[in-house]
C-alpha positions as CSV (number, residue, x, y, z in Angstrom):
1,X,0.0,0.0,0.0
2,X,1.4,3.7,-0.8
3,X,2.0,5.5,2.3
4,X,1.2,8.7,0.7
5,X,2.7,10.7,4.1
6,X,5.3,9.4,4.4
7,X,6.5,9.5,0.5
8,X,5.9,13.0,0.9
9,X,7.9,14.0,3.9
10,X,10.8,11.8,2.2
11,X,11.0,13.5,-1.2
12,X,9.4,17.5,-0.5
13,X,10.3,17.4,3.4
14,X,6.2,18.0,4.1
15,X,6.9,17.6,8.3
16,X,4.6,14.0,9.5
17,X,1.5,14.9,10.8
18,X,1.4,15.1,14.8
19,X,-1.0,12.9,17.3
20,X,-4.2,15.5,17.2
21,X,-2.9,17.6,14.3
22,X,-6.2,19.0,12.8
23,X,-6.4,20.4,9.0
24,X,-2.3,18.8,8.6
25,X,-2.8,19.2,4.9
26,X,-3.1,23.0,5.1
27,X,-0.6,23.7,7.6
28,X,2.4,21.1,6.8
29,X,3.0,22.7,3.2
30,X,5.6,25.4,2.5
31,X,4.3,27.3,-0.6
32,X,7.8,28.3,-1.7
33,X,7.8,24.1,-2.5
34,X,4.7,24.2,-4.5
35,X,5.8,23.5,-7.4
36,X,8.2,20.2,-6.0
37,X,4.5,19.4,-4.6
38,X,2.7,19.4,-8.2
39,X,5.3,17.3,-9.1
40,X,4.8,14.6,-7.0
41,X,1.3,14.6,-7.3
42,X,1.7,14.0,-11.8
43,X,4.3,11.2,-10.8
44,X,2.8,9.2,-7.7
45,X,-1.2,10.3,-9.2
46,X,-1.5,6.1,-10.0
47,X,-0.3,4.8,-6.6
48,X,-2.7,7.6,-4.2
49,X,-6.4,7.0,-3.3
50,X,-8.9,8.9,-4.8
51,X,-12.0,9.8,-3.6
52,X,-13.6,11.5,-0.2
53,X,-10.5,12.8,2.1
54,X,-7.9,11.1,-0.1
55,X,-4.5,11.4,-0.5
56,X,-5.2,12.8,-3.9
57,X,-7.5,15.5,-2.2
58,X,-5.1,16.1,0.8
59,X,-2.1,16.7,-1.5
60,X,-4.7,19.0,-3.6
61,X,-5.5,21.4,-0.6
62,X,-1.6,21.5,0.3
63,X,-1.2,22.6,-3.1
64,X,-4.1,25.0,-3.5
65,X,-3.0,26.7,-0.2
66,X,0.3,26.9,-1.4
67,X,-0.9,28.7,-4.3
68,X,-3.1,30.8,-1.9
69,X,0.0,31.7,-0.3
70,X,2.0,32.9,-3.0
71,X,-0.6,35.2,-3.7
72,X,-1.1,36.6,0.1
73,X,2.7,37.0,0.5
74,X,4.9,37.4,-2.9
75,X,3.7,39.9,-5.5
76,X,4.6,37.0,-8.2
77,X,1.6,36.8,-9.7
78,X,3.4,35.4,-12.8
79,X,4.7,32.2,-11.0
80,X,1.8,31.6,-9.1
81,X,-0.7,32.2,-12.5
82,X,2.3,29.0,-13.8
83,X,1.4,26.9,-11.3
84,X,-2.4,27.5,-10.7
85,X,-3.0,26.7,-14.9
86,X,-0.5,23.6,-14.2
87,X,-2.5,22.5,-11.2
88,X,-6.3,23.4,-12.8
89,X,-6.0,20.8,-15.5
90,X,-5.0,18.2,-12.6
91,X,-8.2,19.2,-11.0
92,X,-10.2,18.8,-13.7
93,X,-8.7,15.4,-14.7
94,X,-9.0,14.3,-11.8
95,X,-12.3,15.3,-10.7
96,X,-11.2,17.0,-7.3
97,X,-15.1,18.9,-7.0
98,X,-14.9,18.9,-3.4
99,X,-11.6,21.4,-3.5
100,X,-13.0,23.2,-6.3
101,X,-16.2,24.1,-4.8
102,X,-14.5,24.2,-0.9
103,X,-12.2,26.7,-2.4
104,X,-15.4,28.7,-4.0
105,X,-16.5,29.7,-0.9
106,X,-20.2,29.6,-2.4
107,X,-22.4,31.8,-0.9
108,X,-19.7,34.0,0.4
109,X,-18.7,37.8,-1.3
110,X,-15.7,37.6,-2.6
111,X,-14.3,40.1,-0.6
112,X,-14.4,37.7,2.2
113,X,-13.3,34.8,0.9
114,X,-9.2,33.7,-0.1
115,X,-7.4,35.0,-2.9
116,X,-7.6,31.8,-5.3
117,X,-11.2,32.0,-4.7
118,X,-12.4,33.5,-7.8
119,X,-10.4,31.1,-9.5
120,X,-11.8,28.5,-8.7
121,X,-15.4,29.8,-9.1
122,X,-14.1,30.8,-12.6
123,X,-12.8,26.7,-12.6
124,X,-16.6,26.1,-11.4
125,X,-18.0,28.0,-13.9
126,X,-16.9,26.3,-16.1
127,X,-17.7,22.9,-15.2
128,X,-21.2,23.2,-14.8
C-alpha cells in the first residue's frame, strides 16, 4: 500500500502529521515548494487514493493553499498564474469537486473569501 505521508515528507520534506494535528494538509505545506509538490502529485497520481478525504484530495488542498500563499505574501503573480494553470487541469482530470467548490466559498462575497477563490469559481463555472 502507498504510504502517501510518508512518500511525501521523504521527497518534499512536508513535516509527518502530529498525534491530534487538525487540517495537517493546510498547515504542513511550504508554498515556496509548490511546485516540488505538483510534481509529486503527476508522478505518484497512479499509486494515491482517490476519492472523499484522499490522499489525492489532501495533496490538492496542500497545493491550492500553497498557491493561496504565493498570492497573500509574494507579488509573483506570474509564477503563481504557472502553477495554478499547471494545477487546474489536474483538478479537472482528476475530478477533485470537493476542492473546487470548498475553495469557491459559495455563498460568500468575494471580498471575504481567499485570494484563489475566484479562480476556482471561474474553474466552477466552467464545469457546470
Amino acid at each position: 500500500m502507498f504510504d502517501f505521508v510518508r512518500k511525501l515528507n521523504e521527497e518534499c520534506d512536508v513535516p509527518l502529521p502530529q498525534k491530534g494535528d487538525q487540517d495537517w494538509e493546510f498547515c504542513a505545506g511550504d508554498y515556496t515548494r509548490t511546485e516540488y509538490y505538483i510534481k509529486f502529485y503527476k508522478k505518484y497520481s497512479d499509486e494515491m487514493e482517490s476519492g472523499d478525504f484522499s490522499d489525492k484530495e489532501q495533496l490538492s488542498d496542500m497545493i491550492i493553499q500553497g498557491i493561496e500563499d504565493l498570492l497573500t505574501y509574494t507579488d509573483d503573480t506570474e509564477y503563481a498564474d504557472k502553477l495554478w494553470n499547471e494545477f487546474r487541469q489536474i483538478l479537472i482530470n482528476d475530478e477533485l469537486y470537493r476542492n473546487i467548490v470548498y475553495w469557491s466559498c459559495i455563498g460568500h462575497p468575494l471580498e471575504n473569501c481567499w485570494k484563489i477563490t475566484s479562480r476556482m469559481r471561474d474553474l466552477l463555472r466552467e464545469l457546470i
